[in-house]
N, C-alpha and C positions, 0 to 999 in steps of 0.2 A: 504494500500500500504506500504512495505519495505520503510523503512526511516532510511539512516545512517545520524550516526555522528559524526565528527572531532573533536577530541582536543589533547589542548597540546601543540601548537606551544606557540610562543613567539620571544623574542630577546634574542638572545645566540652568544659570541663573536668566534671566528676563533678557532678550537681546542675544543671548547665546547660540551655538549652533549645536547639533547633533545628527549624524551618519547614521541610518540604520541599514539591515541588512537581512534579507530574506532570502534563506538555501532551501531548495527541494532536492529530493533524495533520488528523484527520477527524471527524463531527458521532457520535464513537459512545459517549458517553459517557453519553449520555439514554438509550440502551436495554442498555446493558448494568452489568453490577456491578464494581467496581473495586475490585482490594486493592493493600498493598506488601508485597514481601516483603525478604530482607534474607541477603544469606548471605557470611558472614566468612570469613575464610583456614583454608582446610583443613576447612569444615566444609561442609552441605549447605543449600541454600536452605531458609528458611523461611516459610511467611504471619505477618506481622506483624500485619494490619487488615487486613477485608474491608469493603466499604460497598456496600449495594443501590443501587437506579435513585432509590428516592425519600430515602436518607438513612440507613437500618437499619444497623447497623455489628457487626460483628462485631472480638474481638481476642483476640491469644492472651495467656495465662494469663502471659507474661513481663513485660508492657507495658500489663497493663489498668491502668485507674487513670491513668497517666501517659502513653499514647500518644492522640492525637485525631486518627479520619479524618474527610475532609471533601469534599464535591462541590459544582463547581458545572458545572451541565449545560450551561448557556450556553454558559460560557468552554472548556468539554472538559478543564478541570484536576481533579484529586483532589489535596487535599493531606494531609499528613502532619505535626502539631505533637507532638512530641514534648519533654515536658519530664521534670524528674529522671532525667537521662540518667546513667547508668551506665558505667563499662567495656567490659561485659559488651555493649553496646548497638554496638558498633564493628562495622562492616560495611560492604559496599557495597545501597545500599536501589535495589531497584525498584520499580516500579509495572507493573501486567499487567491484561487482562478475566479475569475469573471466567465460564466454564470458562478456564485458561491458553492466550492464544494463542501459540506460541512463535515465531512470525514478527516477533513485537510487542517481544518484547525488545530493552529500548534498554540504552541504555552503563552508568545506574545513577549515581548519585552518592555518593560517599564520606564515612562518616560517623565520625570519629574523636573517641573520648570519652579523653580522656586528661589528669592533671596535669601 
């Protein structure tokens, strides 16, 4: 079974930047589309960034401007540079295929924006 993985988060203050990084354990990164989503305490997931097969990227209205998604089909990673982080920005961030596979859901890495 397809197994992603999350890293990269951490504690990064207001203004800060942070790299994340999403590995799959299988070659399915070249034919399918990949986003991250991100869903904080108490609240409901969200899509963050979507990215097609050739590099097309999609991003929600919270984080345009300052989030960058990224592929490399080779390697089966998507990543996530995320700079002028925010508060507001604090969650745990996944990575998933676009349609959602929910078998695919890995553990997520934590991402804390804080003074």
């Amino acid at each position: 079974q397809v197994r992603l993985v999350e890293s990269g988060g951490g504690l990064v203050q207001p203004g800060g930047s942070l790299r994340l990084s999403c590995a799959a354990s299988a070659s399915i990164f070249s034919i399918s589309p990949m986003a991250w989503f991100r869903q904080a305490p108490g609240k409901q997931r969200e899509l963050v960034a979507r990215i097609s097969t050739d590099g097309g990227a999609y991003y929600a209205d919270s984080v345009k401007g300052r989030f960058t998604i990224s592929r490399d089909n080779a390697k089966n990673t998507v990543d996530l540079q995320m700079n002028s982080l925010r508060p507001e920005d604090t969650a745990v961030y996944y990575c998933n295929a676009v349609p959602i596979r929910y078998a695919w859901w890995g553990q997520g890495t934590q991402v804390t924006v804080s003074s």
